[in-house]
ZAMARGU-4260 file (C-alpha; in steps of 0.2 Angstrom, whole numbers, plus 5000, padded with zeros to 4 digits):
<rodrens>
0) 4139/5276/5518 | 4152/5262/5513 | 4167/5268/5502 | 4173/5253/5495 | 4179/5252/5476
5) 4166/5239/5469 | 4171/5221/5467 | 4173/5215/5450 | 4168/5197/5451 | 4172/5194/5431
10) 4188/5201/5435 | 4192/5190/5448 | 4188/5176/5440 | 4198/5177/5423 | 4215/5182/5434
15) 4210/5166/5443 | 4210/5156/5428 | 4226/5164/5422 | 4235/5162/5437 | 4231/5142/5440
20) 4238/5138/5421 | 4251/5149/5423 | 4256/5141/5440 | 4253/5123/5431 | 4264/5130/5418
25) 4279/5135/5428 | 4278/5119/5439 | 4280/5109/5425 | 4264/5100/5423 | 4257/5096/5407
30) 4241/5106/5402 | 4227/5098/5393 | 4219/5106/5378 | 4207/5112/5389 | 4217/5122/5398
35) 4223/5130/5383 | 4206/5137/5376 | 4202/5142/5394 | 4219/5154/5394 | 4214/5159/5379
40) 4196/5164/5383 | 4201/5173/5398 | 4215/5181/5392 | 4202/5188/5377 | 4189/5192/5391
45) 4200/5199/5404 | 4209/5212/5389 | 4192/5218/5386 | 4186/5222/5401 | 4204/5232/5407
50) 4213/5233/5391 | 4229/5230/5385 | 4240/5234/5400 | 4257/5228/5408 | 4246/5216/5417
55) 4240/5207/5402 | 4259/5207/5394 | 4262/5197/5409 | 4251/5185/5407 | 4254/5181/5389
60) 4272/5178/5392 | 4269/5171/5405 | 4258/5156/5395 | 4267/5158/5378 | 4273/5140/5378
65) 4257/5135/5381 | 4246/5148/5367 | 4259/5158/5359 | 4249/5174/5354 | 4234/5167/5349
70) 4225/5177/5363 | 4232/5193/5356 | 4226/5189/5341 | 4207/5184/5348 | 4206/5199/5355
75) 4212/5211/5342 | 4198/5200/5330 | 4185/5203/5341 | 4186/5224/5342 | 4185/5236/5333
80) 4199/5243/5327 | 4215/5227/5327 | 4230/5238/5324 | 4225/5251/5339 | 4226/5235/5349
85) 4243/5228/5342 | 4247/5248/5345 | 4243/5246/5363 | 4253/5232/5364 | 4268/5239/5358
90) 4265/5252/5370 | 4264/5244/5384 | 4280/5251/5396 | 4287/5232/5400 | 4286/5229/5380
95) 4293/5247/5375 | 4306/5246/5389 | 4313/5227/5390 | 4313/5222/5372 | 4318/5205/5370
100) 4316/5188/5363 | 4299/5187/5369 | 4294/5201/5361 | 4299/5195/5344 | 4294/5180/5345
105) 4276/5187/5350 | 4277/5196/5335 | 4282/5181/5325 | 4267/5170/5330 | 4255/5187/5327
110) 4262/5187/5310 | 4259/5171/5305 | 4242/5170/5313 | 4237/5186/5302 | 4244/5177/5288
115) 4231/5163/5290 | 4218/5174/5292 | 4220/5194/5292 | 4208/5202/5306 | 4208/5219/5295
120) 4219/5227/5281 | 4236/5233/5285 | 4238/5221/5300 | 4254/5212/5292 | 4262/5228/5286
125) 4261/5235/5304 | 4266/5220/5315 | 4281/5218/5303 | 4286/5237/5307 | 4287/5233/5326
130) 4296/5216/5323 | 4310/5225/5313 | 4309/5238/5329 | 4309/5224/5342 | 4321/5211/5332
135) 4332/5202/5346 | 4348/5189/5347 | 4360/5183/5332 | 4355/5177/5316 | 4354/5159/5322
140) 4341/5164/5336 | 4331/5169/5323 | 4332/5158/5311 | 4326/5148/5326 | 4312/5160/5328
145) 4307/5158/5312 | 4305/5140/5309 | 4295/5139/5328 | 4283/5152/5328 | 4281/5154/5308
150) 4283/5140/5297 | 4278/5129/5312 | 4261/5137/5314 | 4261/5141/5292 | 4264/5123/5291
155) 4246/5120/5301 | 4235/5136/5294 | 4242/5140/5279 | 4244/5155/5271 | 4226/5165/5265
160) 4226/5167/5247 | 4217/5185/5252 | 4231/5190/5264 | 4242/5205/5256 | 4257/5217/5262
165) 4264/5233/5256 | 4278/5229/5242 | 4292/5237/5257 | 4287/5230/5271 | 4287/5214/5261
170) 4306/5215/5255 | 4311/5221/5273 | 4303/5205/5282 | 4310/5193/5265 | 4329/5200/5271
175) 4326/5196/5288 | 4319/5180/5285 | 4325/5173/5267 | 4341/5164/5277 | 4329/5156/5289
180) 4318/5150/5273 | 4329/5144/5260 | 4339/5133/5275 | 4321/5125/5280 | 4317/5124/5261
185) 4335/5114/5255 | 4331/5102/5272 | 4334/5111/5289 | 4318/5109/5297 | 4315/5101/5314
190) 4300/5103/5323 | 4303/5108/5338 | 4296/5098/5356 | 4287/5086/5345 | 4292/5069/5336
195) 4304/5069/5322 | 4295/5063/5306 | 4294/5062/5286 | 4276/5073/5287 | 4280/5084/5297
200) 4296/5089/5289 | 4289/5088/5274 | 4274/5101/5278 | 4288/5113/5285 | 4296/5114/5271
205) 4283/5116/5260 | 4274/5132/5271 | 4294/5140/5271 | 4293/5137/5252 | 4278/5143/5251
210) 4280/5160/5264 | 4298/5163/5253 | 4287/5164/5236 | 4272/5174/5245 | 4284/5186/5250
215) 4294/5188/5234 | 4277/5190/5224 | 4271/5201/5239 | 4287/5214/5234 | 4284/5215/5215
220) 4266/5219/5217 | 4265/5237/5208
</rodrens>
């Protein structure tokens, strides 16, 4: 009678999948669209068939330049119960123990995803929580943050008129973000990796102008 732990072929192949892009990523080669929805759809199906786990942290570092956490996000959508998965993320010993700028960033991009489209009440109140928690670097890393992994990705999906926050976690994430937003508003923005160009400034600053105002509306709701 054999003993052997059954092989999980779906397993196998979604680390496979991971892996190849991630290896394309660190040497430098250019990935195709393609190769960013396949990330993402076996990022999503891998998390649900182990969870989210160290293993799946990994991974998402690992290929933020190329999906930021758009995979995080999927997956969270697609159960349940989003904030236990954002939980579990947080929980997660290399994210609870090594806190960096990766984490915030990760949170920055979940933010503004939400903000696009909220996958449950209460999402945007508790990824703001754990960015305050996980904020890293000086104020000009930051501001940088901002401007990449909000207003960049606000200035493509805009904001959902539907999308709502807690009046104190509102004025908490407008002090840490007003400097980056009313520089981008007066002129500051650049976007980042990609050509300089009227429209494109133009949209980044309108989405910073239009975040700073959701957010000051957001903290005088009663």
């Amino acid at each position: 009678m054999s003993h052997k732990q059954p092989i999980h072929t779906g397993e196998q192949k979604f680390r496979t999948q991971l892996r190849e892009i991630i290896e394309k990523i660190k040497g430098g080669e250019k990935c195709a669209k393609s190769d960013k929805r396949k990330f993402k759809n076996a990022w999503v199906c891998l998390a649900r068939e182990i969870g989210i786990t160290d293993e799946m942290v990994g991974y998402l570092f690992d290929g933020f330049e190329l999906a930021v956490s758009e995979p995080l996000y999927l997956y969270a959508a697609s159960v349940d119960d989003p904030i236990a998965a954002y939980q579990a993320f947080l929980e997660v010993r290399s994210v609870r123990r090594n806190a960096n700028l990766r984490t915030m960033h990760a949170l920055l991009s979940l933010f503004a995803l939400e903000l696009a489209q909220p996958s449950a009440p209460g999402t945007l109140d508790f990824i703001v929580t754990g960015l305050l928690r996980y904020t890293s670097g000086n104020k000009r890393t930051r501001r940088e943050a901002v401007k990449e992994f909000v207003v960049q990705s606000l200035a493509n999906n805009p904001i959902n008129v539907d999308a709502k926050m807690h009046p104190s976690s509102a004025a908490a994430l407008l002090e840490f973000m007003r400097p980056s937003l009313q520089q981008i508003t007066t002129g500051g923005y650049v976007q980042k990796n990609r050509k300089s160009n009227r429209n494109s400034h133009k949209a980044g600053e309108v989405a910073a102008k239009t975040l700073l105002g959701w957010l000051e509306e957001e903290v005088g709701t009663p």
